[in-house]
C-alpha positions as CSV (number, residue, x, y, z in Angstrom):
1,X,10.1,24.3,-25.0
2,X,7.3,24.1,-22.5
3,X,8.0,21.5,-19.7
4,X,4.9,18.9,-20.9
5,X,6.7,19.4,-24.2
6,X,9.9,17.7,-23.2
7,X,11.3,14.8,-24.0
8,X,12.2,14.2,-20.3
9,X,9.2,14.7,-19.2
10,X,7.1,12.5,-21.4
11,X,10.1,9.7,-20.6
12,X,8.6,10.3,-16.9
13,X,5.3,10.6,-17.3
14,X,5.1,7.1,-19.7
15,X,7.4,5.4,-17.0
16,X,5.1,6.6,-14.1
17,X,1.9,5.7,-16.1
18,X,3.3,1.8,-16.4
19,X,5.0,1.4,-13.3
20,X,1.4,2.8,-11.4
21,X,-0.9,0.7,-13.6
22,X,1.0,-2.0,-12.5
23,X,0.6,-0.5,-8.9
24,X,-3.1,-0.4,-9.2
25,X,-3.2,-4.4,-10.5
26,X,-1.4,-5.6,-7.5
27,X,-4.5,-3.9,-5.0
28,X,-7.2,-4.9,-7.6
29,X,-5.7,-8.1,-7.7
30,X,-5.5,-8.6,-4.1
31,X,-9.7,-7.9,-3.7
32,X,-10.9,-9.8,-6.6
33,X,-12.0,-13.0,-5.3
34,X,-14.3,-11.5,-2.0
35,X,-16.7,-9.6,-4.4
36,X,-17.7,-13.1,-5.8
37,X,-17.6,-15.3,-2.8
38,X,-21.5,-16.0,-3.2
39,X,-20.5,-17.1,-6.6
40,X,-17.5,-19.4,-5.6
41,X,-19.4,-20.8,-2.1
42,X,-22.2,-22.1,-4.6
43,X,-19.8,-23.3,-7.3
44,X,-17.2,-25.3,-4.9
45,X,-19.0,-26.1,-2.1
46,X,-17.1,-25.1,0.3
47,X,-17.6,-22.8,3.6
48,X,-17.0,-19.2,3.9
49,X,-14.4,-19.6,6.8
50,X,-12.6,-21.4,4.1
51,X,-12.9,-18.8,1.0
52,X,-12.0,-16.2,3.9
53,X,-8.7,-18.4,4.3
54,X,-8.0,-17.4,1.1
55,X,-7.3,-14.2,1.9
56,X,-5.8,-14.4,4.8
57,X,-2.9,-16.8,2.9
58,X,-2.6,-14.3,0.3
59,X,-1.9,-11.8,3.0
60,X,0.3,-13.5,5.1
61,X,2.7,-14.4,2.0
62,X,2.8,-11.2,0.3
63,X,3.7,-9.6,3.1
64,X,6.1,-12.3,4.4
65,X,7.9,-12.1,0.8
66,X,8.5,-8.5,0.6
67,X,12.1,-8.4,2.4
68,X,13.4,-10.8,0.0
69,X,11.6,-9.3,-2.5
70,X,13.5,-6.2,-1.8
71,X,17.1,-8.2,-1.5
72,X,16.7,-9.7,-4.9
73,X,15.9,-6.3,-6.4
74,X,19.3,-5.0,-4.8
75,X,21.0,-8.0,-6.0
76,X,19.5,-8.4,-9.8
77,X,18.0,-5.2,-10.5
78,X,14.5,-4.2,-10.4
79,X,13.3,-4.3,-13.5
80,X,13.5,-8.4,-14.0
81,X,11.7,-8.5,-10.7
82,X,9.3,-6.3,-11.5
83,X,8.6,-8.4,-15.1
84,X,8.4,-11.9,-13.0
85,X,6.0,-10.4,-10.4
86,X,3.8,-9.2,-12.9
87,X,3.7,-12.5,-15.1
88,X,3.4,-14.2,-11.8
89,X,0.5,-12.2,-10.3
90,X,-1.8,-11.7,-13.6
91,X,-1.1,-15.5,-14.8
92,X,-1.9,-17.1,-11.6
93,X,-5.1,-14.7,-11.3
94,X,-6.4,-16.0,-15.2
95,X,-5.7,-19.4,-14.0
96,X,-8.1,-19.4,-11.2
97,X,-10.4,-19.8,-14.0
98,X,-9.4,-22.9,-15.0
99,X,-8.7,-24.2,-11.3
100,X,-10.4,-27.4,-10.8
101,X,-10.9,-27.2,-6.9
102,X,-11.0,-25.2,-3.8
103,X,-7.0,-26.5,-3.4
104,X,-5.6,-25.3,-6.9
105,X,-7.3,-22.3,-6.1
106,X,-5.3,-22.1,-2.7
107,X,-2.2,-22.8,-5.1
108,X,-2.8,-20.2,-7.2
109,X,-3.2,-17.6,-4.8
110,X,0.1,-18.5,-3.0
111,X,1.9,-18.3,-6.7
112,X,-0.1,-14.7,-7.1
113,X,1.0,-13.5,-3.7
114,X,4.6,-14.1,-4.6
115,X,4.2,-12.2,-7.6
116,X,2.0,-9.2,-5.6
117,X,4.7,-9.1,-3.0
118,X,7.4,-7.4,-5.1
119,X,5.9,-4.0,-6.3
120,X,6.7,-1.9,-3.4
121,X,10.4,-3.3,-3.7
122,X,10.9,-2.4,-7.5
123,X,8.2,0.1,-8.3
124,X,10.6,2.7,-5.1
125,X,13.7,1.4,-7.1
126,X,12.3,2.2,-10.4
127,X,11.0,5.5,-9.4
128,X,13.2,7.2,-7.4
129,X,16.2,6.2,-10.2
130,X,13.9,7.2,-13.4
131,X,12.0,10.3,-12.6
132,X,13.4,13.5,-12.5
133,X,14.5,14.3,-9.1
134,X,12.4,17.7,-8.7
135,X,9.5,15.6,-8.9
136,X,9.9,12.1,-7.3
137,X,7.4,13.2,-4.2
138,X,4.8,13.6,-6.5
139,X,5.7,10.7,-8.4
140,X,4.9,8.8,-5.2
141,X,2.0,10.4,-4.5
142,X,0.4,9.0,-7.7
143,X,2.3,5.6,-7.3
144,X,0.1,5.4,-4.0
145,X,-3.0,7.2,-5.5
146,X,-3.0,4.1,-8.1
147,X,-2.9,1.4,-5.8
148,X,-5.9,3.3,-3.9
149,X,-7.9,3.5,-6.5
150,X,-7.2,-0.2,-8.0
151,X,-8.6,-1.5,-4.3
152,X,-11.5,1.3,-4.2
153,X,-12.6,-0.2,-8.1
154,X,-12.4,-3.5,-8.1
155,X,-15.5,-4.8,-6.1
156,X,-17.8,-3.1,-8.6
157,X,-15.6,-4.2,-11.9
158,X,-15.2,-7.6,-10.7
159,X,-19.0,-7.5,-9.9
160,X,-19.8,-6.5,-13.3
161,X,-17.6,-9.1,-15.0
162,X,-19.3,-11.7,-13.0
163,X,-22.8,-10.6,-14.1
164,X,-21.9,-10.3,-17.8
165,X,-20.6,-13.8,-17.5
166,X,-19.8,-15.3,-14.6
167,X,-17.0,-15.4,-11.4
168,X,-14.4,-17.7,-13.3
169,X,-14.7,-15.3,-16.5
170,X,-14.2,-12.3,-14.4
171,X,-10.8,-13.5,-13.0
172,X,-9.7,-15.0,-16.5
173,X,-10.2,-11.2,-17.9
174,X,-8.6,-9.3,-14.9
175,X,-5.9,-11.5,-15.1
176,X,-5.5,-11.1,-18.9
177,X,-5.2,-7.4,-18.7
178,X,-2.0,-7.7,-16.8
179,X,-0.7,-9.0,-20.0
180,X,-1.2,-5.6,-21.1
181,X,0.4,-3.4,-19.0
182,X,3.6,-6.1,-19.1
183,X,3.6,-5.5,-22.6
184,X,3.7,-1.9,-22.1
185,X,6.9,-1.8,-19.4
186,X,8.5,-4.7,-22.0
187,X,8.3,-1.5,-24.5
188,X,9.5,0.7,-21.9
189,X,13.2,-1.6,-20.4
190,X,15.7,0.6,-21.6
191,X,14.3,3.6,-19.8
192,X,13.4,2.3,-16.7
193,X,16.4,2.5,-14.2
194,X,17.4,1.3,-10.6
195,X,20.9,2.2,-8.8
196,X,21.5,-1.5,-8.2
197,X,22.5,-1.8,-11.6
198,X,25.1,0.7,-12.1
199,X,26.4,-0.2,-8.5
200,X,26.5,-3.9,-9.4
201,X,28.4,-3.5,-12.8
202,X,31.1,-1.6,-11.1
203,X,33.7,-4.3,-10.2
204,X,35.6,-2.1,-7.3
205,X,32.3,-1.4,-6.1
206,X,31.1,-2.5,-2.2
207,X,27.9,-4.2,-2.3
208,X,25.2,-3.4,0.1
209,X,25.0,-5.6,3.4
210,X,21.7,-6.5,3.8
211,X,21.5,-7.2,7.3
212,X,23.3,-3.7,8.0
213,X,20.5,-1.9,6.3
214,X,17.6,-4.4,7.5
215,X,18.8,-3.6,11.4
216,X,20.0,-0.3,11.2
217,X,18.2,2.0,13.9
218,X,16.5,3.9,10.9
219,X,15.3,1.2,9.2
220,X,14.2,-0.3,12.5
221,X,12.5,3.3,13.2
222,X,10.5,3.4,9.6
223,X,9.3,-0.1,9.9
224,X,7.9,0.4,13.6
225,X,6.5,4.0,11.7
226,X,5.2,1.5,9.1
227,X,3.4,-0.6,11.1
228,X,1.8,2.3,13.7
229,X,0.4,3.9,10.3
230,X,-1.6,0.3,9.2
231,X,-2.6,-0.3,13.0
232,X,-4.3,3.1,12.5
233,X,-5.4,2.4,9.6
234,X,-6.7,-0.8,10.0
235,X,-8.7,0.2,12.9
236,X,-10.1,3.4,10.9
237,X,-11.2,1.1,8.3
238,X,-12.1,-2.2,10.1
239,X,-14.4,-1.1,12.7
240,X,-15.0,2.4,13.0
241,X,-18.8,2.0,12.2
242,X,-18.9,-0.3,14.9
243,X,-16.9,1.5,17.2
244,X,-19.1,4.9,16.6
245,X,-22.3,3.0,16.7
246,X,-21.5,1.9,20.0
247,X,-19.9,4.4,21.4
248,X,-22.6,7.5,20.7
249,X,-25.8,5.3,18.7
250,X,-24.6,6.7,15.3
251,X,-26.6,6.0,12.8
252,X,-24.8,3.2,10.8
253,X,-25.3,4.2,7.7
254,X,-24.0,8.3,8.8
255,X,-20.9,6.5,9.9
256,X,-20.3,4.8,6.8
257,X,-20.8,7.8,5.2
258,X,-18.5,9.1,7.1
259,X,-15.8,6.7,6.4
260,X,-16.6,6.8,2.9
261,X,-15.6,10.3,3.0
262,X,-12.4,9.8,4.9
263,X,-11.3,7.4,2.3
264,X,-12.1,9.4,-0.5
265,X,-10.5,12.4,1.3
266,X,-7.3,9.8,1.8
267,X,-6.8,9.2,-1.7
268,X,-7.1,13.1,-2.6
269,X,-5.1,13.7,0.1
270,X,-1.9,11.7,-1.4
271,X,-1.9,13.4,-4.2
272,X,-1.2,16.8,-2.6
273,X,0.9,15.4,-0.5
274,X,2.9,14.3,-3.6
275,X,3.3,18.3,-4.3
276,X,3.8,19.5,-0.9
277,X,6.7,16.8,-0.4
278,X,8.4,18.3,-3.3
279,X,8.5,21.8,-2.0
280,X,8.5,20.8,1.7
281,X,12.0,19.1,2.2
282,X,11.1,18.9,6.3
283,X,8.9,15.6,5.3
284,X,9.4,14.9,9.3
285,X,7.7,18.5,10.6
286,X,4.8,17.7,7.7
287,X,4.0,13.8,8.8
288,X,4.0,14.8,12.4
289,X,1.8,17.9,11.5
290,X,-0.5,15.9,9.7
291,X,-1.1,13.0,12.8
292,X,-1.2,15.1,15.3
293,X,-4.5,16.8,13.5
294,X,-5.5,13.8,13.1
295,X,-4.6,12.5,17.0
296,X,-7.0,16.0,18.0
297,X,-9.9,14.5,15.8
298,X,-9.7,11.2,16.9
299,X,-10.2,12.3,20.5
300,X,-12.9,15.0,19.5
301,X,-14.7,11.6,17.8
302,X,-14.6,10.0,21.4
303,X,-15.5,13.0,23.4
304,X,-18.5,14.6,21.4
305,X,-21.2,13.2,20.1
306,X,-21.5,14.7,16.2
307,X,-24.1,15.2,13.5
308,X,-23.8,14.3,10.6
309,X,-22.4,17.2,8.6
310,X,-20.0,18.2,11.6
311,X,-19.1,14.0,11.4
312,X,-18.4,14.0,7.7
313,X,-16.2,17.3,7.4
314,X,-14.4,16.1,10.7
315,X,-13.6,13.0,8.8
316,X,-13.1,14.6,5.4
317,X,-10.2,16.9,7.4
318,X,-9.0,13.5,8.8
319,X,-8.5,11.5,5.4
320,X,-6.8,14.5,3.7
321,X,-4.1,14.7,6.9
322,X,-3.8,10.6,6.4
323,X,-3.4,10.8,2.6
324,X,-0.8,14.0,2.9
325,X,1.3,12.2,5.3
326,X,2.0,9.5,2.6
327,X,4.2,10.7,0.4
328,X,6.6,12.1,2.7
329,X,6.8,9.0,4.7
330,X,8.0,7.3,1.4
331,X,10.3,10.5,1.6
332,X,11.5,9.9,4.8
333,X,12.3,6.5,3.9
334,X,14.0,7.5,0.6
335,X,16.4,10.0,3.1
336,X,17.5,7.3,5.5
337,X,19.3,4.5,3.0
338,X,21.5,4.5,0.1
339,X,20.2,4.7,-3.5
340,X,21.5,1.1,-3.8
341,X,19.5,-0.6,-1.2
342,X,16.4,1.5,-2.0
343,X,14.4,-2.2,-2.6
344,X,15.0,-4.0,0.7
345,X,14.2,-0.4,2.4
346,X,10.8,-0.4,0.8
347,X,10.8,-4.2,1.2
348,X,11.2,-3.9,5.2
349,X,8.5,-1.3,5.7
350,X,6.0,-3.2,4.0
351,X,6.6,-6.3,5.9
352,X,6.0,-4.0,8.9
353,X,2.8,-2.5,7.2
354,X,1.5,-6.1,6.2
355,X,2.0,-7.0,9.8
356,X,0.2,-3.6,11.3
357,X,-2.6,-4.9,8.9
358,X,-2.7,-8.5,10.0
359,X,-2.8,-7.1,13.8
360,X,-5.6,-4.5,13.3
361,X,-9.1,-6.3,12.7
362,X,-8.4,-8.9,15.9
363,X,-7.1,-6.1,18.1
364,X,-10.0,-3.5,17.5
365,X,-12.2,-6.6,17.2
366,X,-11.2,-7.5,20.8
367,X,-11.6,-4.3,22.2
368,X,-15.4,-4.1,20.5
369,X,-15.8,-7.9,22.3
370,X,-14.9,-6.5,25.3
371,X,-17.5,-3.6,25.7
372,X,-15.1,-0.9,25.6
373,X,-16.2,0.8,21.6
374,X,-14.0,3.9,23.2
375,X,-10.7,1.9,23.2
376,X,-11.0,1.4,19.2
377,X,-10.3,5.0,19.3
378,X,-8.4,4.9,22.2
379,X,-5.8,2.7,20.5
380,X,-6.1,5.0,17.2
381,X,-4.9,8.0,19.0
382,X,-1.9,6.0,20.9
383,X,-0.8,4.5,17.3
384,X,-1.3,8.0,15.7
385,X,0.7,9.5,18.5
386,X,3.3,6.8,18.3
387,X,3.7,7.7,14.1
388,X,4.4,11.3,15.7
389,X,7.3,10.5,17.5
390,X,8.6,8.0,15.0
391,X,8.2,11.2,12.7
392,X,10.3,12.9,14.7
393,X,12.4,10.1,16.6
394,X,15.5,10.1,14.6
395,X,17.5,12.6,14.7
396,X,18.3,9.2,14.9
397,X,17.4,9.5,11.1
398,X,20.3,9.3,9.5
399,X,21.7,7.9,6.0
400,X,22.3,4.1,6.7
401,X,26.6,3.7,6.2
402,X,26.3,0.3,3.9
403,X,29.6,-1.8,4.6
C-alpha cells in the first residue's frame, strides 16, 4: 500500500487540513475590518485614530491571552480549547454585523481576540501528538503556510464581500464560514490528540509546573528568539519602503515590489523549511544559517545602492531564508519542553512574538522620524544577529525537567 493510500496518512492529512483552515481563519480574522475602514468611518461616524484602536485592542489581547491560553490547554486538553476559540473568534466576527455602535464593536473584538489567542497553544498540542512523527516539521510548515496565506487573502475577499453587498455583510459571511470548519474538527474529536490528556488521566502522574516551564532558561531563550524574529519582521514589513526610499531614492513602487516578493518568497520558503526540518535534525545550525544570509543581505541593502532586478532577487533570496527558518524554530521549541506542556511553550513564545510586533512599527517609525532611514536596517541586522545567537545560545537548550 502506497503511503497516500494509508489509512494513517489520510488520518493526518484530514487532521492537518482542519487544524490549518482554522490556522488561516484566525490571520484572516485578525485583518478583516482595516480593508473596510472607508466603509465603517462613513457608517459610524467615528475617526480613523479610533477604528485604528480597534486593532491595536485586538492585538494587545490576543497576544496578552496566549500564556493562559497555553496553561489551560495543559490543564483541560487542547481540543475543547481549540472548539471554544473557534466558536468565540467566528461568532463574535458575524456579530459585528449586527453591532449597533462603534462600542459593541470594541466588545466584540475583545470577545474575538480571546478566541484568536488560543490557536498557537492547541493547534502545536494537536499537531505534534496527531501527526506521524516522520513528518511533524512539515506539518508545521503548512500550519504556518495557512496562517500566511489567510492574512495575504483577506484584504481582497473581504473587499469583494463588501462590494457585492456591503462591510456588515462581509463580516457576517466570514464569520459564518468558521461555522464550517468547527463542524469539520467536531467530525474529526476522536482523532485529534494532545499529551495533556493521557498525562492528566494517569492518577500517579506529576503534573507540569507551569511557572518551572514559563521561566526555565530555555523557554526564556525561545521567547527572547521569538520576539528578535517579529522585531525583524516587523521592521521588514512596516517600513522598509520608507527606509529604502530614503536611504538610496528608490523608487517606491520598486521597493514594494520588492517586498512583495520577499513576502511571497517567505511563505514558499516555510514550506520547504517544513521538509528540510524533517531531514535536518540540527534545526539550530539551519536557523542560524538561514539569518545570517539574511544578516549579509540586510547590510548589502544599506551599503549598495541596487536596481531593480538585483533588489528583487536580493529580496526574493531573503524571504526564502525567513520562511525556511520557521519551521525549525517551532522545532526548536518542540526539543526544549515536555510533550505535556507543549501548549504553554507555544503559548510563551507567542506572547514574546505579539510583543516583538507591538514594538516594531514605533521603533523603526522613530528611527525614520529621526533622519537616520539607515538605522531601520541597522536595527534589522542587530535583531537578525541576535536570532543567531539565540539559535545557537543554548547549549543551554535543554529538555525543561517539569517538577
Amino acid at each position: 500500500m502506497s503511503i497516500a493510500a494509508s489509512p494513517t496518512f489520510r488520518r493526518d492529512v484530514k487532521i492537518l487540513g482542519l487544524v490549518s483552515a482554522g490556522h488561516f481563519l484566525s490571520h484572516f480574522y485578525s485583518i478583516c475590518l482595516p480593508p473596510v475602514f472607508l466603509f465603517m468611518q462613513a457608517d459610524l461616524g467615528v475617526s480613523f485614530a479610533m477604528l485604528g484602536l480597534l486593532m491595536s485592542v485586538r492585538s494587545f489581547v490576543s497576544g496578552a491571552m496566549q500564556i493562559p491560553a497555553g496553561m489551560l490547554v495543559d490543564r483541560i486538553g487542547a481540543r475543547p480549547v481549540l472548539i471554544g476559540g473557534m466558536v468565540l473568534m467566528a461568532g463574535a466576527t458575524a456579530l459585528v454585523a449586527v453591532a449597533p455602535g462603534y462600542w459593541s464593536i470594541m466588545a466584540l473584538s475583545i470577545v474575538m481576540s480571546f478566541g484568536n489567542s488560543v490557536f498557537h497553544p492547541t493547534d502545536y498540542a494537536i499537531l505534534n501528538a496527531s501527526v506521524t512523527r516522520s513528518w511533524v516539521g512539515r506539518a508545521f510548515s503548512f500550519h504556518t503556510f495557512a496562517g500566511q496565506l489567510g492574512t495575504a487573502v483577506a484584504p481582497a475577499i473581504v473587499l469583494a464581500l463588501a462590494h457585492y453587498g456591503d462591510w456588515r455583510m462581509a463580516q457576517a459571511v466570514i464569520g459564518l464560514a468558521g461555522f464550517v470548519v468547527l463542524g469539520g474538527l467536531a467530525l474529526e474529536w476522536r482523532n485529534m490528540h494532545d499529551e495533556s490528556i493521557p498525562q492528566r488521566r494517569k492518577k500517579d502522574s506529576a503534573q507540569p509546573n507551569h511557572w518551572a516551564v514559563l521561566l526555565s532558561p530555555p523557554m526564556l531563550i525561545m521567547s527572547a528568539f521569538f520576539t528578535a524574529t517579529a522585531l525583524q519582521s516587523g521592521g521588514m514589513q512596516s517600513f522598509f519602503v520608507v527606509g529604502l526610499t530614503a536611504l538610496h531614492g528608490t523608487d517606491s513602487a520598486t521597493a514594494g515590489a520588492a517586498l512583495s516578493a520577499y513576502l511571497l518568497a517567505a511563505a514558499i520558503g516555510v514550506l520547504f523549511g517544513g521538509v528540510l526540518a524533517d531531514f535536518n535534525k540540527r534545526h539550530d545550525v539551519t536557523a542560524a544559517a538561514a539569518f545570517l544570509i539574511s544578516a549579509v543581505i540586510l547590510a548589502l541593502l544599506v551599503w549598495v545602492p541596487l536596481a531593480e532586478l538585483p533588489l528583487i532577487i536580493v529580496m526574493v533570496v531573503s524571504g526564502l531564508m525567513q520562511g525556511a527558518v520557521r519551521p525549525a524554530r517551532d522545532m526548536m521549541v518542540r526539543a526544549v519542553v515536555p510533550a505535556n506542556a507543549m501548549g504553554k511553550a507555544f503559548g510563551v513564545v507567542s506572547s514574546g512574538q505579539a510583543v516583538g510586533g507591538a514594538i516594531a512599527p514605533v521603533l523603526f517609525g522613530w528611527m525614520v522620524d529621526l533622519g537616520r532611514p539607515d538605522w531601520v536596517f541597522y536595527l534589522m541586522i542587530l535583531f537578525t544577529l541576535l536570532c543567531v545567537a539565540a539559535s545557537f545560545a543554548p547549549k543551554a537548550l535543554r529538555s525543561v525537567e517539569v517538577v
